[in-house]
SEDRENKE-425984 format. One record per residue (C-alpha): x, y, z. Coordinates in Angstrom, 3 decimals, decimal comma. Layout:
<rs>
{r {X Y Z}} ...
</rs>
This chain:
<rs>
{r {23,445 2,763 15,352}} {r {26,261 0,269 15,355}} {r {26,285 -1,519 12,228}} {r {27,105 -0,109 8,668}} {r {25,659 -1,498 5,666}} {r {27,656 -0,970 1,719}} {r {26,303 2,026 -0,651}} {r {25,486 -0,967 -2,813}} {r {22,425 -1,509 0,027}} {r {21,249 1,919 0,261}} {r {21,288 2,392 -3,551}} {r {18,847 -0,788 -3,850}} {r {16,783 0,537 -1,135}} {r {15,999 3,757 -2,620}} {r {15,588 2,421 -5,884}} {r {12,949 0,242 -4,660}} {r {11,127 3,015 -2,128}} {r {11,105 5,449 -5,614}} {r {9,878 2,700 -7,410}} {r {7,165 2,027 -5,531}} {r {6,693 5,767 -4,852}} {r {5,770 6,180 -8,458}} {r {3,339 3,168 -8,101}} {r {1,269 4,573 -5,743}} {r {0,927 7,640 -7,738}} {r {-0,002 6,516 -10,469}} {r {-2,482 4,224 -8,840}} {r {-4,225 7,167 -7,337}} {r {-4,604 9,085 -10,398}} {r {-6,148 5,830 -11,545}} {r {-8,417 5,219 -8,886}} {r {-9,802 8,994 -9,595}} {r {-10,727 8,134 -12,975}} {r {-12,311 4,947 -12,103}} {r {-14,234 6,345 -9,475}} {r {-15,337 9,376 -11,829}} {r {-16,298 6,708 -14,638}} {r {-18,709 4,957 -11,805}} {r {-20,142 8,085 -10,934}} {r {-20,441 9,150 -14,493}} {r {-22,374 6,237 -15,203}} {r {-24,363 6,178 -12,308}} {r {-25,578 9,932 -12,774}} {r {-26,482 8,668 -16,323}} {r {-28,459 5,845 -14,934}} {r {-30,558 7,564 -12,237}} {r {-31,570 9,892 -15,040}} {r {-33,577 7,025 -16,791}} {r {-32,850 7,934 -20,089}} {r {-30,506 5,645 -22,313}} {r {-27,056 6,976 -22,398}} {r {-25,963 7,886 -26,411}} {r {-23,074 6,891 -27,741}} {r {-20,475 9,098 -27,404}} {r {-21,163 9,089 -23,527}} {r {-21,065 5,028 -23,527}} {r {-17,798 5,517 -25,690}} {r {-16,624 7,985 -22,764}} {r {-17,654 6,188 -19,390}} {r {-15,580 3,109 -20,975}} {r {-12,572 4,879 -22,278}} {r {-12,455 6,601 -18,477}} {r {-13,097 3,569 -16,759}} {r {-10,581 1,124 -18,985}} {r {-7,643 3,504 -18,466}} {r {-8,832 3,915 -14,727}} {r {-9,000 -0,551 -14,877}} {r {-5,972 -0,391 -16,530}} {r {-3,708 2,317 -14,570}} {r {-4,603 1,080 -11,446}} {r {-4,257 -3,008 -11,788}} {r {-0,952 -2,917 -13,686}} {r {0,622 -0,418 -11,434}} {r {-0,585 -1,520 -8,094}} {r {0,831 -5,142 -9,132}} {r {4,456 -3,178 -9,845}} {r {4,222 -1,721 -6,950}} {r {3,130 -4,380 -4,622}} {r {6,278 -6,211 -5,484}} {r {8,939 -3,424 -5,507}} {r {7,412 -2,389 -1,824}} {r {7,790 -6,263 -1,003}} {r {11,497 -5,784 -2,184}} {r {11,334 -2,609 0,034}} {r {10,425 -4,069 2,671}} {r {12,631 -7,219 3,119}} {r {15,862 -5,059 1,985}} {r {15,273 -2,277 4,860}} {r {14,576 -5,000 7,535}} {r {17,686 -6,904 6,321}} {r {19,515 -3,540 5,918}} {r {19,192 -3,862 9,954}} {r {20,127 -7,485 10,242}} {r {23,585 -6,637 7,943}} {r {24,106 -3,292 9,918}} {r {24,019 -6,226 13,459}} {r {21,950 -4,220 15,805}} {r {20,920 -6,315 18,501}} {r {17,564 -7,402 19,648}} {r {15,794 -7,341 16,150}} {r {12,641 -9,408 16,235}} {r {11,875 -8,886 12,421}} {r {12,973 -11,192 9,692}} {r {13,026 -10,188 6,360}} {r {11,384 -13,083 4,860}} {r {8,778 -13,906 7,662}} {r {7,745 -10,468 7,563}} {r {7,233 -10,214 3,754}} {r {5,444 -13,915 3,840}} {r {3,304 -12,820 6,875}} {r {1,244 -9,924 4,372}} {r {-0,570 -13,173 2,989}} {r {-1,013 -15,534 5,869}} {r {-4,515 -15,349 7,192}} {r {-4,404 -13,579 11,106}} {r {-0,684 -13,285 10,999}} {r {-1,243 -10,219 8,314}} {r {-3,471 -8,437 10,577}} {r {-0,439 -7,752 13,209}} {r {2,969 -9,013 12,024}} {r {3,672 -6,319 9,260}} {r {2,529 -3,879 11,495}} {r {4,939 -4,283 14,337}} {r {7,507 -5,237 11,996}} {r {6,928 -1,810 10,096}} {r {6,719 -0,193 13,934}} {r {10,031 -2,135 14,852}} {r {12,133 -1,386 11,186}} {r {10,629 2,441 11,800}} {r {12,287 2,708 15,179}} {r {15,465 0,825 14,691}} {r {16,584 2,385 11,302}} {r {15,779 6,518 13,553}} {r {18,530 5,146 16,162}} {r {15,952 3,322 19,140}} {r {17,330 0,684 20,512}} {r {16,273 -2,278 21,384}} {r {13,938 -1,301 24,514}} {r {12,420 1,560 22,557}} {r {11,904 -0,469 19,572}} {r {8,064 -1,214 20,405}} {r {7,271 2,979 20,939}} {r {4,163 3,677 19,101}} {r {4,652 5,517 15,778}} {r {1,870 7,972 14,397}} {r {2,605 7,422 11,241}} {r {2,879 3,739 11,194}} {r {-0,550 2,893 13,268}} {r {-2,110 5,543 11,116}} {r {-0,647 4,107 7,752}} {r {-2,151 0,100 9,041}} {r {-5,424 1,326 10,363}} {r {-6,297 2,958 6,972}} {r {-5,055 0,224 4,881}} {r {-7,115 -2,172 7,187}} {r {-10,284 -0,494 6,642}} {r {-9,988 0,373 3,432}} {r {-9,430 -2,927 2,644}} {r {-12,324 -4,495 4,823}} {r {-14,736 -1,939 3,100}} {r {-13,606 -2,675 -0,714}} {r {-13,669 -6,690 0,227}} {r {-16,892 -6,440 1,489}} {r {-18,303 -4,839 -1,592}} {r {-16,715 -6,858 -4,108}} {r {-18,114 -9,850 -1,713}} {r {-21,815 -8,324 -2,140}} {r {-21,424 -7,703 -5,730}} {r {-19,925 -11,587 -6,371}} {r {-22,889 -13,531 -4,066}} {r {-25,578 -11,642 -5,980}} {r {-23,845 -12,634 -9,174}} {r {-22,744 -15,759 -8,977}} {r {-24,340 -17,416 -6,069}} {r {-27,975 -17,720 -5,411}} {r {-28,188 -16,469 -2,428}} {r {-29,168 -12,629 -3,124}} {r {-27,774 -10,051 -0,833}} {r {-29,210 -6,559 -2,248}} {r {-28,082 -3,190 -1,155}} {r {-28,692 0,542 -2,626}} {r {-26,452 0,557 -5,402}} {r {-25,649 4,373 -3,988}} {r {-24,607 2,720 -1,013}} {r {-22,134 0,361 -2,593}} {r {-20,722 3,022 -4,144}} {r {-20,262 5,228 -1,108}} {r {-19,041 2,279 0,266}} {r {-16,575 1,858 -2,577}} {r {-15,661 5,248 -2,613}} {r {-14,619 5,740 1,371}} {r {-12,936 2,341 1,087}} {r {-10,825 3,699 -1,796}} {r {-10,024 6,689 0,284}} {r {-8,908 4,952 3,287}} {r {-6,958 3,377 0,949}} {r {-5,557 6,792 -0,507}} {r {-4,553 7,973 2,735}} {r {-2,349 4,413 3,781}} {r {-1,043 5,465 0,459}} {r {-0,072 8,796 1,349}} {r {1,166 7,380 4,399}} {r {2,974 4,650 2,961}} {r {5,106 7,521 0,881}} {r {6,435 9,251 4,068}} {r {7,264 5,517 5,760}} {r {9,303 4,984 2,264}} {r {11,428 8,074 2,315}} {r {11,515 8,693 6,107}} {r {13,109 4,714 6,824}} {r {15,132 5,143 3,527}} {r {16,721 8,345 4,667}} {r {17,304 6,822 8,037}} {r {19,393 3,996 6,728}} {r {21,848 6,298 4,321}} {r {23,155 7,083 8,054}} {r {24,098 3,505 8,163}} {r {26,554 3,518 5,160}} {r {29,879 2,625 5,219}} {r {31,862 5,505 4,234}} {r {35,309 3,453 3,777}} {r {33,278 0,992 1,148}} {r {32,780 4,458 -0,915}} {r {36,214 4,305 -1,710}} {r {37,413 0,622 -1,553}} 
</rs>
């Protein structure tokens, strides 16, 4: 590495990656309960019998706080892992290593433009990976494990939870009528939300992995200035 970047930098950069760390656990624990208030319900359904009270007061005191725990925290942490993001690839830009093809801002943007999401985080992620563990510029496109596992997860858990919700919304508000097994929504659901889980679980190890990386790139003289 041949840049430096201040303490100041670093600090922000961890506080964001813990930040968002503590998103994505919580949203997990969430997305347990909802799943176990859907299958509560369903097992109450395919029994035929109407469910009492108490266990319609239960299924919707699970599945709010499930709702609830996983909306309000995945929003959180979608934008402190935005701030994540675009603070570790401008960590490199400050730190002048040569040859960077990722820019903060495009590379944030680029999550939410149609086509350019399915590639340009990726290698951005690959590139900021790479750069911030001492590659340089040649070696900056080496596949990672990690990161091609992390976007091939998120990617199909995302396709398979879309697709659902997409099912669920034509039959409801659109006449044309798409039915499925409502077991095979919800297994749908369910292995969509655990692709999901595990770009999660690899999203955590990106986080403190790059983070760690960059405290190499502090300037020690700005410690004491």
């Amino acid at each position: 590495m041949h840049g430096q970047i201040s303490p100041r930098d670093a600090a922000r950069l961890k506080g964001y990656s813990l930040a968002t760390q503590v998103a994505i656990a919580v949203s997990a624990l969430s997305a347990i309960l909802l799943l176990a208030a859907f299958f509560w319900a369903y097992s109450v359904r395919q029994t035929g019998l109407a469910p009492d009270q108490s266990t319609s007061i239960g299924i919707g005191i699970l599945g709010g706080v499930g709702m609830i725990g996983l909306v309000l925290p995945s929003l959180a942490g979608t934008a402190t892992f935005l701030l994540w993001f675009h603070k570790a690839i401008a960590n490199l830009h400050r730190a002048e290593l040569s040859g960077l093809r990722a820019r903060p801002l495009w590379s944030v943007i680029s999550l939410f433009v149609p086509i350019a999401q399915l590639f340009v985080p990726f290698l951005a992620m690959r590139e900021l990976w790479n750069r911030s563990h001492g590659e340089d510029e040649y070696q900056s496109r080496t596949a990672v494990t990690t990161i091609s596992v992390w976007w091939l997860c998120l990617l199909t858990g995302s396709f398979l939870i879309a697709f659902v919700l997409v099912i669920a919304s034509l039959y409801v508000f659109s006449p044309i009528k798409l039915v499925a097994p409502g077991l095979l929504n919800f297994m749908l659901l369910v292995v969509g939300i655990g692709f999901q889980c595990m770009a999660a679980g690899c999203l955590v190890v990106i986080l403190r992995r790059i983070t760690e990386a960059q405290a190499s790139l502090i300037d020690g003289s700005a410690i004491f200035a």
